[in-house]
C-alpha positions, 0 to 999 in steps of 0.5 A: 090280231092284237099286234098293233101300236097300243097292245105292244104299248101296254095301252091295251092288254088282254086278260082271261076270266074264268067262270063256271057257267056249263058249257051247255050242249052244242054239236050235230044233233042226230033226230032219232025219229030218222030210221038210220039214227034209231040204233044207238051203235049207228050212232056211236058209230058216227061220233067215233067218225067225228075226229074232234082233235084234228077238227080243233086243231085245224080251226082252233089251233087246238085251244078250246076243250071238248064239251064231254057233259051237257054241264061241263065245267060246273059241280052239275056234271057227272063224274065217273061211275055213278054212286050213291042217290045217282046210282039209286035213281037209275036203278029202276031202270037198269035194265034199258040203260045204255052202256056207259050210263052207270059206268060214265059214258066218255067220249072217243079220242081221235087223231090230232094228225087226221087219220083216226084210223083207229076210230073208224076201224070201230065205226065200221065194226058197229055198222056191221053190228047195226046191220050196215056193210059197205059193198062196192064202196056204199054203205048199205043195209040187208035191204040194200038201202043206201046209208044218206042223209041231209044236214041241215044249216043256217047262215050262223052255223059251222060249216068248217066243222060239217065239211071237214065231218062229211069228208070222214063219213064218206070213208064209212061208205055214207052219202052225206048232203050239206043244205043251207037254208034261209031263216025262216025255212030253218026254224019252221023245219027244225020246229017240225022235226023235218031234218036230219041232222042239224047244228044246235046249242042248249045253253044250260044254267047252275040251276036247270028246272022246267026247261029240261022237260021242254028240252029232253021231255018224251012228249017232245018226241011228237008234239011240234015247236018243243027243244027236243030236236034229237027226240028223246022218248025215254022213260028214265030221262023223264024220271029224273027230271021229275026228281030234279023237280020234285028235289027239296035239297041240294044234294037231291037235285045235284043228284038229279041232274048229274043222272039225267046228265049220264042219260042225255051223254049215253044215249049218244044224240049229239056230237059235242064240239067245244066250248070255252072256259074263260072269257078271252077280252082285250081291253084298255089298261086303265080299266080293272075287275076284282080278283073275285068274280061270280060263277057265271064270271063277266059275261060282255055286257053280263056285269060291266058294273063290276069294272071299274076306271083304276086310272092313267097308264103312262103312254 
C-alpha cells in the first residue's frame, strides 16, 4: 500500500488521470466453432451465470466499471437504440440481427452479495429454450450429451475470475475444466482455434481501420493465426467494417463502427470484465503534468515528456 514515511509526508502523492482510450475488449471468449457455443441463448445463458458485481467486489473492491462496449469509454461506442446512418447500415440486415442489436444490447446485472439468483433463473429458462435440461443434477441435451467444456489459460490470465465462474456454472448443471498451459502450447492452440474458452484482451484504438477484419473478419472463421477467436462469420460485421473503411467523413465512420459495435455486443461472443478509466499513479511530489492532457491521457511511459521538475517540496 502507500502507508509509508514519504506518502503520510506528502513527499510522494498520488494522482488520477483520466483518458478516453477505449476500454477495447477483454473477457472469456466463447469459440462459436464449438457446437454447445453455436446458440447464441446458450450464450446469453452463460453471460447471466457471470456475476460481474460480486466477482469485482470480491477482487476489486468494486472499483473498476464494467466494459459494456468494445469502445467504452470513447465517442466510438454505441449508445441506445440505433438511429440514423446506424440505423440505415443494418437495415439490409434486419432480418438476422440478433436481439438487442437495433435496441442496444446491455449486459445483465447481478448480485453484489453473490447469490444472482435472479440471473441464473433466466440461464436455466434459455438452456431449456436451446434444448438443454438439467437431469439428476447434469445439464444435458435431448441426446443426452453432457454440457462441458475446457477453459484454457495462460500464466498471465485471471484464474481468480475463471474459479469463481466455474463455481456459478456448476449450479446450471455444467462440468467445466481449468487447463493452464505453458506459452508455446497457448498460442499454437489458440492460433489454431483448438479451444473452448479462453481469456483474451483486444486493445481497440479512436481510429479502428484494417485490423478489425483480422479481428472479426469471416474469413477468420477458418483460416488459422487471425484474431477472430470467438469465430465471427457474419455478414453484416463484414459490412460495416467495409463501411468503416470505405467512410470518407467522420460521421461516416463513427457511424460505422458504432453499428459494428452493437453487432460484436449482440452476438454475445464474449463475457466482458473490467477496464479502468484513469490512469492510477503514485509519484514523487516535486513532479507535475498539465491540467490538459491528449485523449489517450498519460500512458506510463506514453508521454513522460509532458511531466515536468516543478521543484522542491519541504520535507
Amino acid at each position: 500500500g502507500y502507508d509509508y514515511p514519504a506518502a503520510r509526508e506528502g513527499r510522494v502523492v498520488l494522482s488520477r488521470i483520466p483518458h478516453h482510450r477505449p476500454s477495447g475488449m477483454r473477457g472469456l471468449v466463447f469459440n462459436t466453432r464449438r457446437d454447445i457455443f453455436s446458440d447464441w441463448r446458450v450464450r446469453q445463458a452463460l453471460i447471466l451465470a457471470f456475476n460481474f458485481e460480486w466477482i469485482n467486489k470480491r477482487l476489486n473492491g468494486g472499483v473498476y466499471p464494467r466494459i459494456t462496449s468494445y469502445f467504452s469509454n470513447s465517442p466510438l461506442g454505441y449508445r441506445g437504440a440505433a438511429e440514423g446512418r446506424e440505423a440505415e447500415l443494418l437495415a439490409p440486415f434486419a432480418d438476422r440481427l440478433l436481439p438487442g442489436t437495433l435496441e442496444g444490447y446491455t449486459l445483465p446485472v447481478g448480485d453484489p452479495d453473490g447469490s444472482n439468483r435472479r440471473n441464473l433463473r433466466r440461464a436455466r429458462k434459455l438452456l431449456r429454450e436451446a434444448g438443454w435440461t438439467i437431469t439428476d443434477g447434469e445439464l444435458r441435451n435431448g441426446d443426452g450429451k453432457r454440457f462441458a467444456f475446457e477453459i484454457m489459460l495462460r500464466g498471465s490470465d485471471p484464474e481468480a475470475v475463471v474459479t469463481i465462474y466455474a463455481d456459478a456454472l456448476k449450479r446450471l448443471g455444467i462440468a467445466v475444466g481449468i487447463r493452464q498451459v505453458d506459452a508455446a502450447q497457448y498460442q499454437a492452440r489458440r492460433d489454431s482455434y483448438d479451444f473452448d474458452m479462453i481469456f483474451n484482451l483486444w486493445a481497440l484504438s479512436l481510429s479502428p481501420g484494417n485490423e478489425q477484419a483480422f479481428y472479426w473478419g469471416s474469413a477468420g472463421r477458418t483460416q488459422p493465426g487471425t484474431r477472430n477467436y470467438m469465430g465471427v462469420a457474419d455478414p453484416a460485421v463484414d459490412a460495416m467494417i467495409a463501411a468503416l473503411l470505405a467512410a470518407r467523413s467522420r460521421e461516416a465512420h463513427v457511424a460505422a463502427v458504432r453499428a459494428l459495435d452493437r453487432l460484436l455486443m449482440a452476438g454475445r461472443y464474449v463475457i466482458p470484465i473490467w477496464y479502468a478509466p484513469e490512469s492510477w499513479l503514485a509519484h514523487d511530489a516535486r513532479l507535475a503534468y498539465p491540467e490538459r492532457l491528449p485523449l489517450y491521457g498519460d500512458w506510463i511511459g506514453f508521454l513522460p515528456d509532458v511531466w515536468w521538475w516543478a521543484g522542491e517540496t519541504n520535507r
